[in-house]
N, C-alpha and C positions, 0 to 999 in steps of 0.2 A: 409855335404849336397850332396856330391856327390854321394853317395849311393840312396839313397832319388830320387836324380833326375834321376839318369840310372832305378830306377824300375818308376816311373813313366813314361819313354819314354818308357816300356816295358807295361805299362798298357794301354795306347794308343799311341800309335808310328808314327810318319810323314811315310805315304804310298804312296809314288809323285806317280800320276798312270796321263797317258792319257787318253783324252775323249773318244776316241774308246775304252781303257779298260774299264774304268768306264761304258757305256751303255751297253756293255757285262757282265760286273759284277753284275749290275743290273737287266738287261733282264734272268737271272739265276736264279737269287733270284726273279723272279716273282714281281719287285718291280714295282710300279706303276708308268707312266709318271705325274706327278704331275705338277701343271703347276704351283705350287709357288714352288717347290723344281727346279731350273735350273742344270742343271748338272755341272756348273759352283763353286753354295753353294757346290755342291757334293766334286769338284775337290779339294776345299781349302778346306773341310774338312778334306779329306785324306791326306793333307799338314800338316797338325794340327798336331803337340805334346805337349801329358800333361808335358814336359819338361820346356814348354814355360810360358811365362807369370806370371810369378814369384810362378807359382802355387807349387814348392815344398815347396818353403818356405810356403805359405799360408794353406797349408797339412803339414806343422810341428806344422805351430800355432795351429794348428784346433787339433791335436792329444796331444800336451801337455794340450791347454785347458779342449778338451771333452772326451780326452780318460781315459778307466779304470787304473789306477799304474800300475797293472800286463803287461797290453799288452806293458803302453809307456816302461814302464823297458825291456820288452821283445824285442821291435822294436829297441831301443836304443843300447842293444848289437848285435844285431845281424846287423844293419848298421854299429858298429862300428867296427866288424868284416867282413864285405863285404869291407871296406874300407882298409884292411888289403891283402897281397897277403895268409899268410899259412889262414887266417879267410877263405878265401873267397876257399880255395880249401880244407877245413873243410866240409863249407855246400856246395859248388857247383862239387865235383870230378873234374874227368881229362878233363873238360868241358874248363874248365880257362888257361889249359896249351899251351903256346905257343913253338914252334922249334926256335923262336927267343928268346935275352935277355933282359926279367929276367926268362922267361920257364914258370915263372909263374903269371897268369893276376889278379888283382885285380876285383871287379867286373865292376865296373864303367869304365875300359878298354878294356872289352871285348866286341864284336862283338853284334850287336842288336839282331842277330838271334841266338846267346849260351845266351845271358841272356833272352830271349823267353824260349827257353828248359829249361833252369832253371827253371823259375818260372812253366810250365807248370808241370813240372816233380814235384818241390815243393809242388804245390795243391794238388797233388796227393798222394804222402808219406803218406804211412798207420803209421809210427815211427817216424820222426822228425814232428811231427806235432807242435809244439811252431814255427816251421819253417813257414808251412804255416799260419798259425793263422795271425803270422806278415805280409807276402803278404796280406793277405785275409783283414787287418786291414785297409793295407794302398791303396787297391785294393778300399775299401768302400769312403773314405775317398779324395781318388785321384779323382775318377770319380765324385763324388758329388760336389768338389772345379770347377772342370773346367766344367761343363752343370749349376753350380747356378751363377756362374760369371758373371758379369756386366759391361758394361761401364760407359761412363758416359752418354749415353744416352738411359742407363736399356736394353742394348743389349747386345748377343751372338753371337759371328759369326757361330755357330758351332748349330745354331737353325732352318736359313733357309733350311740346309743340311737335318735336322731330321722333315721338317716340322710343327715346331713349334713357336707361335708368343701368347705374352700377347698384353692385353690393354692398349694402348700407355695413357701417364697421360693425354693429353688432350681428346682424350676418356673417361677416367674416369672421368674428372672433369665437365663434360658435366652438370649432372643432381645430383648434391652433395648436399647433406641436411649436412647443416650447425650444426643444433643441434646434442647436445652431453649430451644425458641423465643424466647421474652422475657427470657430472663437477662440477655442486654448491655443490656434497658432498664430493668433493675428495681435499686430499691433497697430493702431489709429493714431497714428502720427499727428493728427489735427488736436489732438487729444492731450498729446503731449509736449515737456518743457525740456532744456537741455540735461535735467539731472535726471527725470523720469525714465525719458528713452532712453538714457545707458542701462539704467536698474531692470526696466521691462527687458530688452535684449538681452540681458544677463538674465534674467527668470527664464527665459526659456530656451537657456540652453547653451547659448553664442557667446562666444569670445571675447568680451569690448575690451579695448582700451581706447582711454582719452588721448589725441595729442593738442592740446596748451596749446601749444606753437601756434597751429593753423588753426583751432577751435572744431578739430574735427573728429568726431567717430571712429575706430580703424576696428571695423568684424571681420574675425577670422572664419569662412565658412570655404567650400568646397567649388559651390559655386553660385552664383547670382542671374537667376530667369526675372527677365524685367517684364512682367503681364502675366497674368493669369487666363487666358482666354482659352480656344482650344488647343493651340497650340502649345503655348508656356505653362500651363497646367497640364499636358501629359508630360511633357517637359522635367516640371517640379517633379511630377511624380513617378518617373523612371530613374531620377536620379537620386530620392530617397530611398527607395525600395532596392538599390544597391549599395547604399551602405553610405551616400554622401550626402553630408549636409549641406542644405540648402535655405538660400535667404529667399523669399518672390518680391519684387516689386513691385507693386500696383497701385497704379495713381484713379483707380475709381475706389467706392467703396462698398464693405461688403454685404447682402442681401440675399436672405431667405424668404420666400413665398411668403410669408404673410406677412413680411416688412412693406410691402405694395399694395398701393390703398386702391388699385382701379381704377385711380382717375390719369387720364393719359397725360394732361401736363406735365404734372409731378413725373410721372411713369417716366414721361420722353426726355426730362431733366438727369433723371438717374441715371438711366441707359447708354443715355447717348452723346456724342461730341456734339457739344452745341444745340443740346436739345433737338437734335433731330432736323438741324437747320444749315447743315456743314452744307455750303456751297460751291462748284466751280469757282472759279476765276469770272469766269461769263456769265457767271448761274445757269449756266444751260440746263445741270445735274442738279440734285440734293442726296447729298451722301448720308447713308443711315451709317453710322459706324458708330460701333461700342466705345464706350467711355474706357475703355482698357486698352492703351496703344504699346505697343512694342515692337518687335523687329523694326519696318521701313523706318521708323521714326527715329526709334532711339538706336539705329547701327551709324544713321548720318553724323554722326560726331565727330569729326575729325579724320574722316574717309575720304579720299581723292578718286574711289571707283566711282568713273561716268555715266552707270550705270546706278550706282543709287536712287532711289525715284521716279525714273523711267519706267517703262513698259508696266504701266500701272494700268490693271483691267479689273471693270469694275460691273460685269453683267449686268446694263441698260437695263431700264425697266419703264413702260405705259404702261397703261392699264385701259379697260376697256368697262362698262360697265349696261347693266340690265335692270328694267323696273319689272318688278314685279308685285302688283296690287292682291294683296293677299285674298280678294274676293273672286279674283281670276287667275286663282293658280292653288296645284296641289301639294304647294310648300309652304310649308308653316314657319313659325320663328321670324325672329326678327337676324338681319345682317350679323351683328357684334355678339350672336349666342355658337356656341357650342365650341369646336374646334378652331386653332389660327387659320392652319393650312390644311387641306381635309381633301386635296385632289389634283394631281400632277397631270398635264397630258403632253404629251410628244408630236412638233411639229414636222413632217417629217418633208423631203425633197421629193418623194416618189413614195408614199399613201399604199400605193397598191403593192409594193415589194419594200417588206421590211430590211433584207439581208441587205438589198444594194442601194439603201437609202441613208441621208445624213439627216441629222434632227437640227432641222434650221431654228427652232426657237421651243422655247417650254411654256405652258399653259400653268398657270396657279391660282389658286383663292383664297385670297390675304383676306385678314378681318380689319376693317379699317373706322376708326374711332371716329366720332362729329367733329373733331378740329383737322382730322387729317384729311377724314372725306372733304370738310369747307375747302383747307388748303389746297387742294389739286384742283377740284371741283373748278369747270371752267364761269367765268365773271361773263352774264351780257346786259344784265340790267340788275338792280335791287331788286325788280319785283322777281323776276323770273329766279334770281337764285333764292328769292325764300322758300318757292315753288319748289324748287330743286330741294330742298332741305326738309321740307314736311315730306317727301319719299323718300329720307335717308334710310329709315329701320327697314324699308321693304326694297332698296337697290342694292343689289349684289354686284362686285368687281372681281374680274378676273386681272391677273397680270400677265405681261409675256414679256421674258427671260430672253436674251441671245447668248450667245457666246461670244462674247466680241474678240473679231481678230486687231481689229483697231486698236491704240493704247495711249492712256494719257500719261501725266508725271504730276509728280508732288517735289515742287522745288524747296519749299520751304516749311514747317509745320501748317497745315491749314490753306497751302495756298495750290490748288490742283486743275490742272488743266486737261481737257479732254474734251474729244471729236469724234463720232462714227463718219466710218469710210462707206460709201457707197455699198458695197457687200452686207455691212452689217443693218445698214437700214431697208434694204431688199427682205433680208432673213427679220426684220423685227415685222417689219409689212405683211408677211405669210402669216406673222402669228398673232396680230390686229386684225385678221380681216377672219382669221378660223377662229378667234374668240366669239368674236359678232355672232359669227354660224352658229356659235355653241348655247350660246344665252337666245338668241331665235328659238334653237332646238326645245329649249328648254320653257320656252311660254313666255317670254317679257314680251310687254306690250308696248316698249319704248327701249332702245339699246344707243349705244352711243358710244364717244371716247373723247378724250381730254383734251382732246387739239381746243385752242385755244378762243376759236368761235362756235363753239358749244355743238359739234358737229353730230348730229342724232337723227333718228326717224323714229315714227309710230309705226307698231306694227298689228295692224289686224286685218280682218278677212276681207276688206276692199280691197286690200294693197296687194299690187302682183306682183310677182315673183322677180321680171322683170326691174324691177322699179328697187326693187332687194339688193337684186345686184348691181345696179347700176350704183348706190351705196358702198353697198360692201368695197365695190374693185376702188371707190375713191378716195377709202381708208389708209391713211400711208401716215409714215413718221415725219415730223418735221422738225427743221433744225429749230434754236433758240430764240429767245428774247428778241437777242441782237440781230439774226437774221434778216435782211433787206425782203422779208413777206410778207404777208397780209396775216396769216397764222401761224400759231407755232407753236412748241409743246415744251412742257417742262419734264425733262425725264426725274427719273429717281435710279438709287443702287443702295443696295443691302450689303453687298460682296466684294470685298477689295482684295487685289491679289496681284504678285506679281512685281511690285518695287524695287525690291532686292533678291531678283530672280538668280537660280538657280543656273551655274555654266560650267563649259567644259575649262573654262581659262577666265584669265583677267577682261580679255575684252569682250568674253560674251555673257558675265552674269558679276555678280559681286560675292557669292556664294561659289565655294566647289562640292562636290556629288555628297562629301561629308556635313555640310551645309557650315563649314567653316568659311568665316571672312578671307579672301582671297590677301588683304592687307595686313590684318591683326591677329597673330596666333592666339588662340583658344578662345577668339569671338565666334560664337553660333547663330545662327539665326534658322530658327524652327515655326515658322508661323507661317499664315496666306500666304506670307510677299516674295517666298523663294519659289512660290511655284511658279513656271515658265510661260502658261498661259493660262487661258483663261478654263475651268473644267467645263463647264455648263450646267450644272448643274451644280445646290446648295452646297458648299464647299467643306462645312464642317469635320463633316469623318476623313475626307482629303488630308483635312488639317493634322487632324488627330493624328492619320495614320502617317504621315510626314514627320511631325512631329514625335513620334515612338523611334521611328527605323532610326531619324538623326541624335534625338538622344541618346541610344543606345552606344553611336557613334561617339557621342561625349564621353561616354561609361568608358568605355577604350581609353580616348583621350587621356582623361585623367589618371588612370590606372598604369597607361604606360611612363606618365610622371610621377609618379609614384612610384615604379619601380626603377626610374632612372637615379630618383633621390636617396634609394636605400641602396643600390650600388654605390 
């Protein structure tokens, strides 16, 4: 652990500064006098190390939990070589050497400011890159543990500093609606013991009988939609509103608006597979995906089409971001208030003819939390990403969306691979460099993007236009971690689609137009993973409406065995 814990004091390091520094350091940075930020929040901030607080361990848990085998194997040796003195002057050179005895430092005993140059140098390594991957791993993973962190009275100290505050629960519980739509149809299985679940299935309705033999359940229903999301839930619900009962499987649980306390850890726990930390193979990606999985996942059962898990598109995403000091600008509010998404724009090939132009990329403004902004947030020193963090509530992010023609595969639960082709990093380029444009247009006085060596400019009335663009054109996507370059980017995705795509035959989809298994009579699959490519755009009502047309095509289904069985 003690490896572990020296890079996390290097990811965010105690900076004991006086108040005279601090208003100086501030008034440089253009930073706002904030009158809920006291320079006080400030002070104990910069007191603050990720060392503290029991957070490496809780970024050990969090990495054996969520992380991919390849990185934890990866992280694993290489802390247990940093623990080591010849380990540590393997990856770190004559950085560790001491004139005292033993000459030579382990890492965890060397100096805050050589294991800074370490990692800084680390990120950077066009060749040992497994090296930085592992920073970069535990870089994501450190900062996210200590900004979602909780008390026990759902606080952060390290919030009032960054200007940021959720809704206290007795706020919340102000104006609470009691009702809970699906309760009389749900059952919590976690809940439950072998005698209860038969009694509860039988209350509501269902069939059971025991079989002894195998110690198993047998429900008699109509049919069985495994997710509730937006596909399996129009799903369920086209085929009760025809007369057929219906079991839903769903391995998350269930939640109404004020079951959600607003603090994003918990939140990202609920939500999402892995807490919001689902990885590539390479970690190139970090997949958002709901904790409600069904078609890709659960059709691979005992399927031999080729196509399962393939042609997996998962609409890339950077993000580009804007400061904006509320003392020089006509926008109020902080980042994390009002709407998620609140502004679409359309990248288009040819701007000046809409009819004969394709939309290379999409424009959005996600609302992004203090562990998520940390997370992405590019690492170049402690001091400067504290810097970075007291302009959290006044920097605005845009995202840009591709369509990707490119496609990965998910071979096994959780284990997903995926590469943009050349086209689609051209088309993400267009829509990085008109973000920039837009947050310029817009008044920040510092704009930037996530590439991996904190790539940004100031922007005010010395700077010429010239000098803009000479920026702007050198904003471009780059490959991963593992890439043999000096920088690199971490993408994200929201939108999976395409797995168990949709075909006219066995060899080109694992679905046919009825969204029937090409293998197994009366397997459906109605969700993202039958569409063929990628839409471009947020795929929900896609889903929806795929999911209607192909149910309805169950409604048939069923009906005409039903009238096969009364003949």
């Amino acid at each position: 652990m003690d490896s572990l814990t020296s890079i996390c004091e290097v990811v965010l390091p105690s900076l004991p500064m006086d108040i005279d520094a601090l208003k100086k350091l501030r008034k440089e940075d253009q930073d706002d006098e904030d009158e809920d930020v006291s320079i006080k929040n400030v002070q104990s901030f910069f007191n603050t190390s990720a060392s503290q607080y029991q957070i490496p361990h809780e970024v050990a848990e969090m990495l054996l939990k969520r992380g991919v085998t390849e990185a934890v194997v990866l992280i694993r040796v290489i802390l247990w070589l940093l623990a080591t003195r010849l380990g540590t002057l393997l990856i770190c050179g004559l950085l560790c050497l001491s004139k005292e005895w033993p000459f030579i430092n382990n890492f965890s005993s060397m100096s805050l400011d050589k294991r800074e140059k370490i990692m800084q140098r680390g990120l950077k390594h066009k060749f040992l890159t497994p090296f930085r991957l592992a920073f970069a791993y535990i870089k994501v993973l450190c900062l996210f543990v200590f900004f979602s962190r909780v008390d026990e009275n759902g606080d952060n100290p390290s919030w009032k500093a960054i200007g940021y505050e959720v809704l206290s629960a007795k706020e919340k519980t102000t104006n609470v609606n009691k009702k809970r739509p699906l309760e009389k149809g749900i059952i919590e299985t976690m809940h439950e013991n072998d005698s209860t679940l038969q009694r509860s299935l039988i209350n509501k309705g269902l069939n059971v009988t025991l079989d002894s033999k195998n110690n198993t359940l047998k429900i008699k229903c109509d049919a069985v939609v495994v997710g509730s999301g937006s596909g399996g839930g129009v799903a369920a619900s086209v085929l009760s509103n025809a007369g057929h009962k219906v079991l839903v499987l769903e391995k998350g649980n269930y939640f109404v608006p004020e079951d959600y306390s607003s603090l994003e850890g918990p939140s990202m726990d609920q939500q999402y597979e892995c807490g919001g930390m689902l990885a590539s193979v390479d970690s190139r990606i970090l997949v958002l995906a709901g904790s409600t999985v069904g078609g890709g996942s659960a059709v691979n059962c005992g399927l031999k089409n080729k196509n399962i898990g393939r042609n997996l598109h998962l609409h890339p995403v950077l993000m580009t971001w804007g400061y904006f000091p509320e003392s020089k600008s006509n926008l109020k509010g902080k980042v994390y208030e009002g709407g998620i998404i609140t502004s679409v724009h359309k990248v288009l090939s040819s701007p000046s003819d809409d009819s004969k132009s394709d939309t290379r990329a999409i424009i959005e403004t996600p609302l992004l939390g203090p562990s998520s902004f940390a997370s992405l947030c590019p690492w170049e020193s402690g001091l400067d990403f504290k810097q970075r963090m007291l302009k959290f509530s006044r920097t605005s992010h845009l995202i840009t969306i591709i369509r990707d023609k490119s496609s990965g595969k998910v071979t096994t639960e959780g284990r997903i691979s995926y590469k943009l082709d050349s086209t689609d990093k051209e088309n993400m380029r267009a829509g990085l460099q008109q973000a920039i444009r837009i947050l310029i247009a817009a008044g920040a006085v510092e704009v930037g993007t996530h590439r991996s060596d904190g790539q940004r400019i100031k922007i005010n009335e010395n700077i010429s236009e010239k000098k803009i663009e000479e920026f702007i054109n050198d904003v471009c996507p780059m490959d991963g971690a593992l890439w043999p370059g000096e920088s690199w980017n971490l993408y994200s995705s929201a939108h999976q689609m395409g797995s168990c795509r949709m075909g006219v035959n066995q060899k080109e989809g694992v679905v046919d137009e009825n969204g029937e298994s090409w293998e197994a009579e009366g397997l459906f699959v109605c969700d993202a993973s039958v569409l063929p490519t990628a839409v471009g755009v947020n795929p929900m009502i896609t889903i929806q409406s795929t999911a209607c047309c192909i149910s309805s095509r169950i409604v048939d289904f069923l009906k005409k065995g039903q009238e096969s069985k009364d003949c």
